[in-house]
Steps between C-alpha positions, in 0.01 A plus 500: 500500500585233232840664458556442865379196518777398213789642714396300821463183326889490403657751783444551880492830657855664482757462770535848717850569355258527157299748604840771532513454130140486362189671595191263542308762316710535212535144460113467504451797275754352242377160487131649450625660240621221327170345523312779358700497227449101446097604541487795251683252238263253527229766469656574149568166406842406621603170677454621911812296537663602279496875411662618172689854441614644147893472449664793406678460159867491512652788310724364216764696282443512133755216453333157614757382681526858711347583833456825675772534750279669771586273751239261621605465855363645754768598762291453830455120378880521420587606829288280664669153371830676527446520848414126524812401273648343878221267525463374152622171536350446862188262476367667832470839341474427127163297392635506142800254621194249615309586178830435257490133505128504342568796224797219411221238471315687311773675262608117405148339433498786244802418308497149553130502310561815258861587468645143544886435443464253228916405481491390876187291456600308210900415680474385797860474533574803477698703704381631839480849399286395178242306717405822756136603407652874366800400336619766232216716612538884519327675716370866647401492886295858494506621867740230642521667807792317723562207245224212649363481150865585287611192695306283475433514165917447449543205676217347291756513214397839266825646333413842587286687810473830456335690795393826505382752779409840556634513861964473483484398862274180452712429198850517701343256741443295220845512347644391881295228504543354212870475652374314779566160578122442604398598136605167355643713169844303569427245301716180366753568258333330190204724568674882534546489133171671389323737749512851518316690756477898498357755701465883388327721809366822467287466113157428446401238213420746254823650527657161448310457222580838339923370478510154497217531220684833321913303581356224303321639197824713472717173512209363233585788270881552566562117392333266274334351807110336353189575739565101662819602628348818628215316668798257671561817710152514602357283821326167527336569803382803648421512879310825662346307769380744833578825307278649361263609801794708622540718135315835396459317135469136506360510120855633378670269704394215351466631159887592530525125628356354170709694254814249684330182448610282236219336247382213719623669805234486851459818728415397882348796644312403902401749722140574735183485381259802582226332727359535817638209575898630432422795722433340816812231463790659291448853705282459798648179589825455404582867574339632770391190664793213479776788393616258250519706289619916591206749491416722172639195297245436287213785404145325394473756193781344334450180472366287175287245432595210227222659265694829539850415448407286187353756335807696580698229326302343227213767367573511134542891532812496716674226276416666148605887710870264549546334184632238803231236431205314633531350818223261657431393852641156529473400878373701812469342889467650824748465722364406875639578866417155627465497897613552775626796315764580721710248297455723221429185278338520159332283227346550151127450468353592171177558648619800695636831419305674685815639689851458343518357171753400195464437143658439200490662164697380173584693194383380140787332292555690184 
């Protein structure tokens, strides 16, 4: 009864068109479910709202810097964005596109307080280009899906994007885009000197990982290149933000994501939180009930709560298994569909992840 009670206090009874695509009775059975799982963990000691699973290990190579090439993608999630590619950039159909202006927030904070560009602080003369809050940034967009992120994070001035996605068809949307004249990348001449964005569809992180780590340590031992210059090649920033609820392995994702962050370099991982709470709004709601977002989306089982993922990242056992270095939480905030949500409008509260959520993680300085 409490479980139902939740869902009617932030949905109303489905439309009739609904009920063609969900049973009633499933729909009850699955969200009773979900709370009998929140009451046996706080029967053995865990937080009700916020349940914790073991992550499975990622499987590493005998060489640090090499990841097993299984490929950690599952294809039905693959197809399943591929099939949206269309609509990526259409704010009716996309909640991400209402969301990006918020991760941006967020993402800048973060450098501004812990990776700030001391050169453009100090000259306030400088050039345009200097001044953006990324300039001479590189960075890795992991799951960039149609480009909203890749974008973005170019026009705010970093000298290299890189984004990276399992699915080639989301990727060739974002390579047309980028060509559009509605994605702002047509910038003044004085600023065209500097930025670099690519794309590379079809590849999973860890298979990124394996060559541009391997290309490099063979340039490293080819030349008289010193570990700095090797670390130039590596990225400042590292974004894998609504990813990894939709892989079989999120713990090798992001491990595969540390070994390409530079000393001082910040990971932004958000995704759902596993709550109650996150199963009545980001499914029940926003699938089945509003349709903002398609049905079989998101699946409850896979998503992570902020204790989870940090573990994932920062547990002394997965940075001493790498060799890649400690990493510590830095900043975390929820990020909040303000109403009426048919606008699809968000802010950050820190006081509430109990749905989606985003953090930050930086990487020791040697």
């Amino acid at each position: 009864m409490m479980a139902k009670r939740l869902l009617l206090r932030h949905a109303t009874r489905p439309p009739s068109c609904i009920l063609h695509c969900i049973s009633r009775s499933n729909l009850v059975r699955n969200l009773a479910s979900v709370s009998s799982n929140h009451n046996n963990e706080e029967a053995n000691g865990s937080s009700s709202s916020n349940p914790t699973k073991s992550p499975t290990s990622p499987s590493i190579g005998n060489n640090s810097s090499t990841f097993n090439n299984n490929s950690n993608a599952n294809p039905n999630e693959v197809n399943k964005f591929s099939s949206f590619a269309s609509h990526w950039w259409d704010s009716r159909a996309n909640p991400l596109v209402g969301m990006n202006p918020i991760r941006i927030k967020f993402l800048r904070d973060v450098v501004d307080s812990f990776q700030p560009s001391s050169a453009a602080a100090a000259d306030t003369t400088a050039a345009p280009n200097i001044q953006l809050p990324l300039h001479n940034k590189r960075i890795l967009d992991i799951g960039c899906g149609g480009g909203l992120l890749t974008e973005s994070l170019s026009r705010l001035g970093a000298s290299l994007v890189v984004g990276v996605d399992a699915s080639t068809h989301v990727v060739e949307v974002a390579k047309r885009h980028s060509f559009h004249e509605n994605s702002r990348l047509v910038l003044p001449s004085s600023l065209q000197d500097d930025r670099d964005i690519r794309y590379i569809g079809g590849i999973t992180v860890e298979e990124l990982a394996n060559s541009w780590l391997n290309e490099h340590e063979k340039e490293q031992t080819s030349s008289s290149s010193s570990s700095q210059q090797q670390q130039h090649q590596l990225f400042d920033i590292i974004t894998a933000l609504e990813i990894i609820e939709h892989v079989p392995n999120p713990p090798s994702l992001l491990h595969a994501a540390k070994s390409l962050l530079k000393p001082n370099g910040i990971l932004l991982v958000s995704t759902i939180n596993r709550t109650v709470k996150s199963y009545g709004l980001a499914i029940v709601a926003a699938e089945y009930i509003s349709g903002k977002v398609p049905i079989g989306t998101h699946t409850w089982d896979m998503f992570w709560s902020p204790a989870e993922v940090e573990q994932m990242i920062c547990s002394s056992s997965q940075s001493s298994n790498s060799g890649d270095g400690r990493m510590t939480q830095i900043a975390l905030s929820g990020m909040v569909l303000q109403p009426p949500f048919i606008n699809m409008e968000w802010k950050l509260d820190g006081s509430d992840t109990d749905v989606n959520w985003i953090g930050a993680y930086q990487k020791e300085q040697v």
